[in-house]
N, C-alpha and C positions, 0 to 999 in steps of 0.2 A: 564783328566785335571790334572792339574801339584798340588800337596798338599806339602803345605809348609813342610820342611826339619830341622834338624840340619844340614846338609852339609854342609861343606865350601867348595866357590870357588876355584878350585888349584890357590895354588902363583904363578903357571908357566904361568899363565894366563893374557897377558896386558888386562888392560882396556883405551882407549880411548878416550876421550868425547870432541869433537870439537865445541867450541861456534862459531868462526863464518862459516860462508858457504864456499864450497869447492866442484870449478867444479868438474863435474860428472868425467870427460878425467884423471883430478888428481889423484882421487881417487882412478878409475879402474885400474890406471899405476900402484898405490903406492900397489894396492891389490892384482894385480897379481904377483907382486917383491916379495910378503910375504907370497904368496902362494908358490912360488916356493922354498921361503928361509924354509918357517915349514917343508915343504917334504924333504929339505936336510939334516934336522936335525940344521940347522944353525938359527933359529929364535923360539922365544915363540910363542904360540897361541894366538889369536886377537880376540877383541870384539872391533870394530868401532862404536859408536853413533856420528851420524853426520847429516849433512844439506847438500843437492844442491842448486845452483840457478834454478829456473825453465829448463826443461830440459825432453825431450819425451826420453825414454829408449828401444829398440826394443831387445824382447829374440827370441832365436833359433826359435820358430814360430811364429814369430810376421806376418801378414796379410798384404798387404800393402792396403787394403780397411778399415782397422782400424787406418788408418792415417787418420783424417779426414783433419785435420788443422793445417799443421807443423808451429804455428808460434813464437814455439821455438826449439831449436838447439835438433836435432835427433840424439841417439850413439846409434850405435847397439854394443851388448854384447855377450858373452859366456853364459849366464845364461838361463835356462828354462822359458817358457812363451811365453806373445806377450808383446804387446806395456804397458807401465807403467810413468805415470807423476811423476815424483820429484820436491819438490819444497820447499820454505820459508812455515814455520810451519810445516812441514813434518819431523816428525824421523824416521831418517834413521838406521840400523842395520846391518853391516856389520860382517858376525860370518865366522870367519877363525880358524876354529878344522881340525885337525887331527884325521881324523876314524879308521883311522891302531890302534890308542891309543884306542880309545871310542867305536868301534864297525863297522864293516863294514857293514852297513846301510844305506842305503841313504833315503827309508823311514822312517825309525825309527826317522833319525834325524831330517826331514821335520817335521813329527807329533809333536816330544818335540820342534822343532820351534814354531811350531802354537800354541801349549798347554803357550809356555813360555808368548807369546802375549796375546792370552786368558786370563791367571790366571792377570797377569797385568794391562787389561780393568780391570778386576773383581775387585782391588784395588782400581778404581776411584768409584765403583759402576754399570762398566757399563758392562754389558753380551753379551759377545761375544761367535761366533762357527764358524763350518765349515759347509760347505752348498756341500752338494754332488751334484759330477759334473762340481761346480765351485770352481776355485782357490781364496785362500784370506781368510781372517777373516772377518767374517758378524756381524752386530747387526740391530735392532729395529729405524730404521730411526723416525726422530718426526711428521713423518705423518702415522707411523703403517707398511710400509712396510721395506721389507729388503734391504740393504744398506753395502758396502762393506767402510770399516774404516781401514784394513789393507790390503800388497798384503806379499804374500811370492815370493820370486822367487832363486835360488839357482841352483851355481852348484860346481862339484867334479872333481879336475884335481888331479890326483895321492893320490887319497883319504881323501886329501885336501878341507873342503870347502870352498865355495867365494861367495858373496852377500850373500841375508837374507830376512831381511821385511825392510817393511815400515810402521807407523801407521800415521792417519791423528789426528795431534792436532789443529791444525788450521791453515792449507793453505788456500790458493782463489779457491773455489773447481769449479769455472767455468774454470778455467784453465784445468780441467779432459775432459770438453769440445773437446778438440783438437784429440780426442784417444777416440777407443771404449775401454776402460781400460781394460786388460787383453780379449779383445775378447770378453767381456759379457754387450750385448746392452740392455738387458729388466733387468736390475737393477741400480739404481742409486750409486753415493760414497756420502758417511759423513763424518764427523768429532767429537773431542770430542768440539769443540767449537761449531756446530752446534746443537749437542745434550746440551747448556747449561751448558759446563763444561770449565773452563779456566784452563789450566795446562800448565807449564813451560816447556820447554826443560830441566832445570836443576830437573823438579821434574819427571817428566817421567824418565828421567836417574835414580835417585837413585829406583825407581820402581822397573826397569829393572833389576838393579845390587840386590836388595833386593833378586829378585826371581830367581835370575843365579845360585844360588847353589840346588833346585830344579833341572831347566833345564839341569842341567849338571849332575847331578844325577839320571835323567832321561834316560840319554845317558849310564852311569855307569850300571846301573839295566840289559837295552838292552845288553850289551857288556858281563854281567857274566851272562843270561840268555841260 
């Protein structure tokens, strides 16, 4: 797990933070334009926090028996996975690094993803992990079992990465209904509104930025390891 730092985030680094929502089709257009623009050399590194409007997302193995109920708009993507809901009250995390820079890792950078989500529950109070076998960030639903609050999904074009997580703050989790979420039927999704916790998009966001020079120092360690 990620231990708070002196680090500072590079200045070379934008940050992001989108108040209102912004279709999925948008986003993925404007992500991959900046994926190919950081590989040129021609652009800074990205950190997007953002919203969709409701929106089923299919990755490179997505099922189509895990579609249950298209009865929101389906985009299939480049990114690792299956099937994933987006939606109002859901932050989004779009992380566009350069690994040629940071280390050429693809799981290194997965794990300091999950780790950066993690440590960040862990500022609201709430304990989150990784569940072997299954993708995602897990915690303690309010009925005692496990319960997925985050997804990761990610991928790497020319070392390049694109998409990221998700964590649930409070979306309409019947909406999860539509999709066997990442492929995994015998666990439920939560929220931090579910579990009794009200948090902002703007206070989630400064969380995340709190704990990005960790995260990114995490990647540093990896890289002169």
């Amino acid at each position: 797990m990620l231990q708070k730092r002196n680090h500072m985030a590079t200045n070379e680094l934008e940050w992001r933070k989108s108040g209102a929502t912004i279709s999925y089709r948008t986003a993925l257009d404007e992500m991959t334009a900046r994926n190919a623009a950081i590989a040129a050399g021609e652009a800074e590194e990205l950190i997007w926090l953002l919203e969709h409007p409701p929106v089923y997302t299919a990755g490179t193995s997505a099922a189509a028996a895990d579609l249950l109920d298209p009865r929101f708009e389906v985009v299939e993507t480049g990114r690792g996975g299956r099937y994933t809901y987006h939606g109002p009250g859901q932050r989004i995390g779009y992380v566009l690094l350069d690994l040629s820079r940071r280390g050429r890792d693809v799981r290194a950078f997965v794990h300091a993803l999950e780790d950066w989500v993690i440590a960040t529950l862990s500022d609201f109070g709430v304990e989150g992990w990784r569940a072997e076998g299954r993708i995602g960030i897990w915690t303690r639903d309010i009925d005692g079992t496990e319960a997925k609050i985050g997804a990761i999904g990610v991928r790497v074009r020319r070392w390049v990465t694109m998409h990221g997580f998700s964590v649930n703050l409070s979306p309409d989790l019947s909406h999860f209904s539509g999709i066997v979420p990442c492929g995994i039927s015998d666990f439920g999704v939560t929220s931090l509104e579910r579990l009794g916790l009200s948090v902002a998009p703007e206070q989630w966001d400064r969380a995340m930025e709190a704990r990005a020079a960790d995260f990114l120092g995490a990647l540093e360690e990896n890289r002169s390891s």
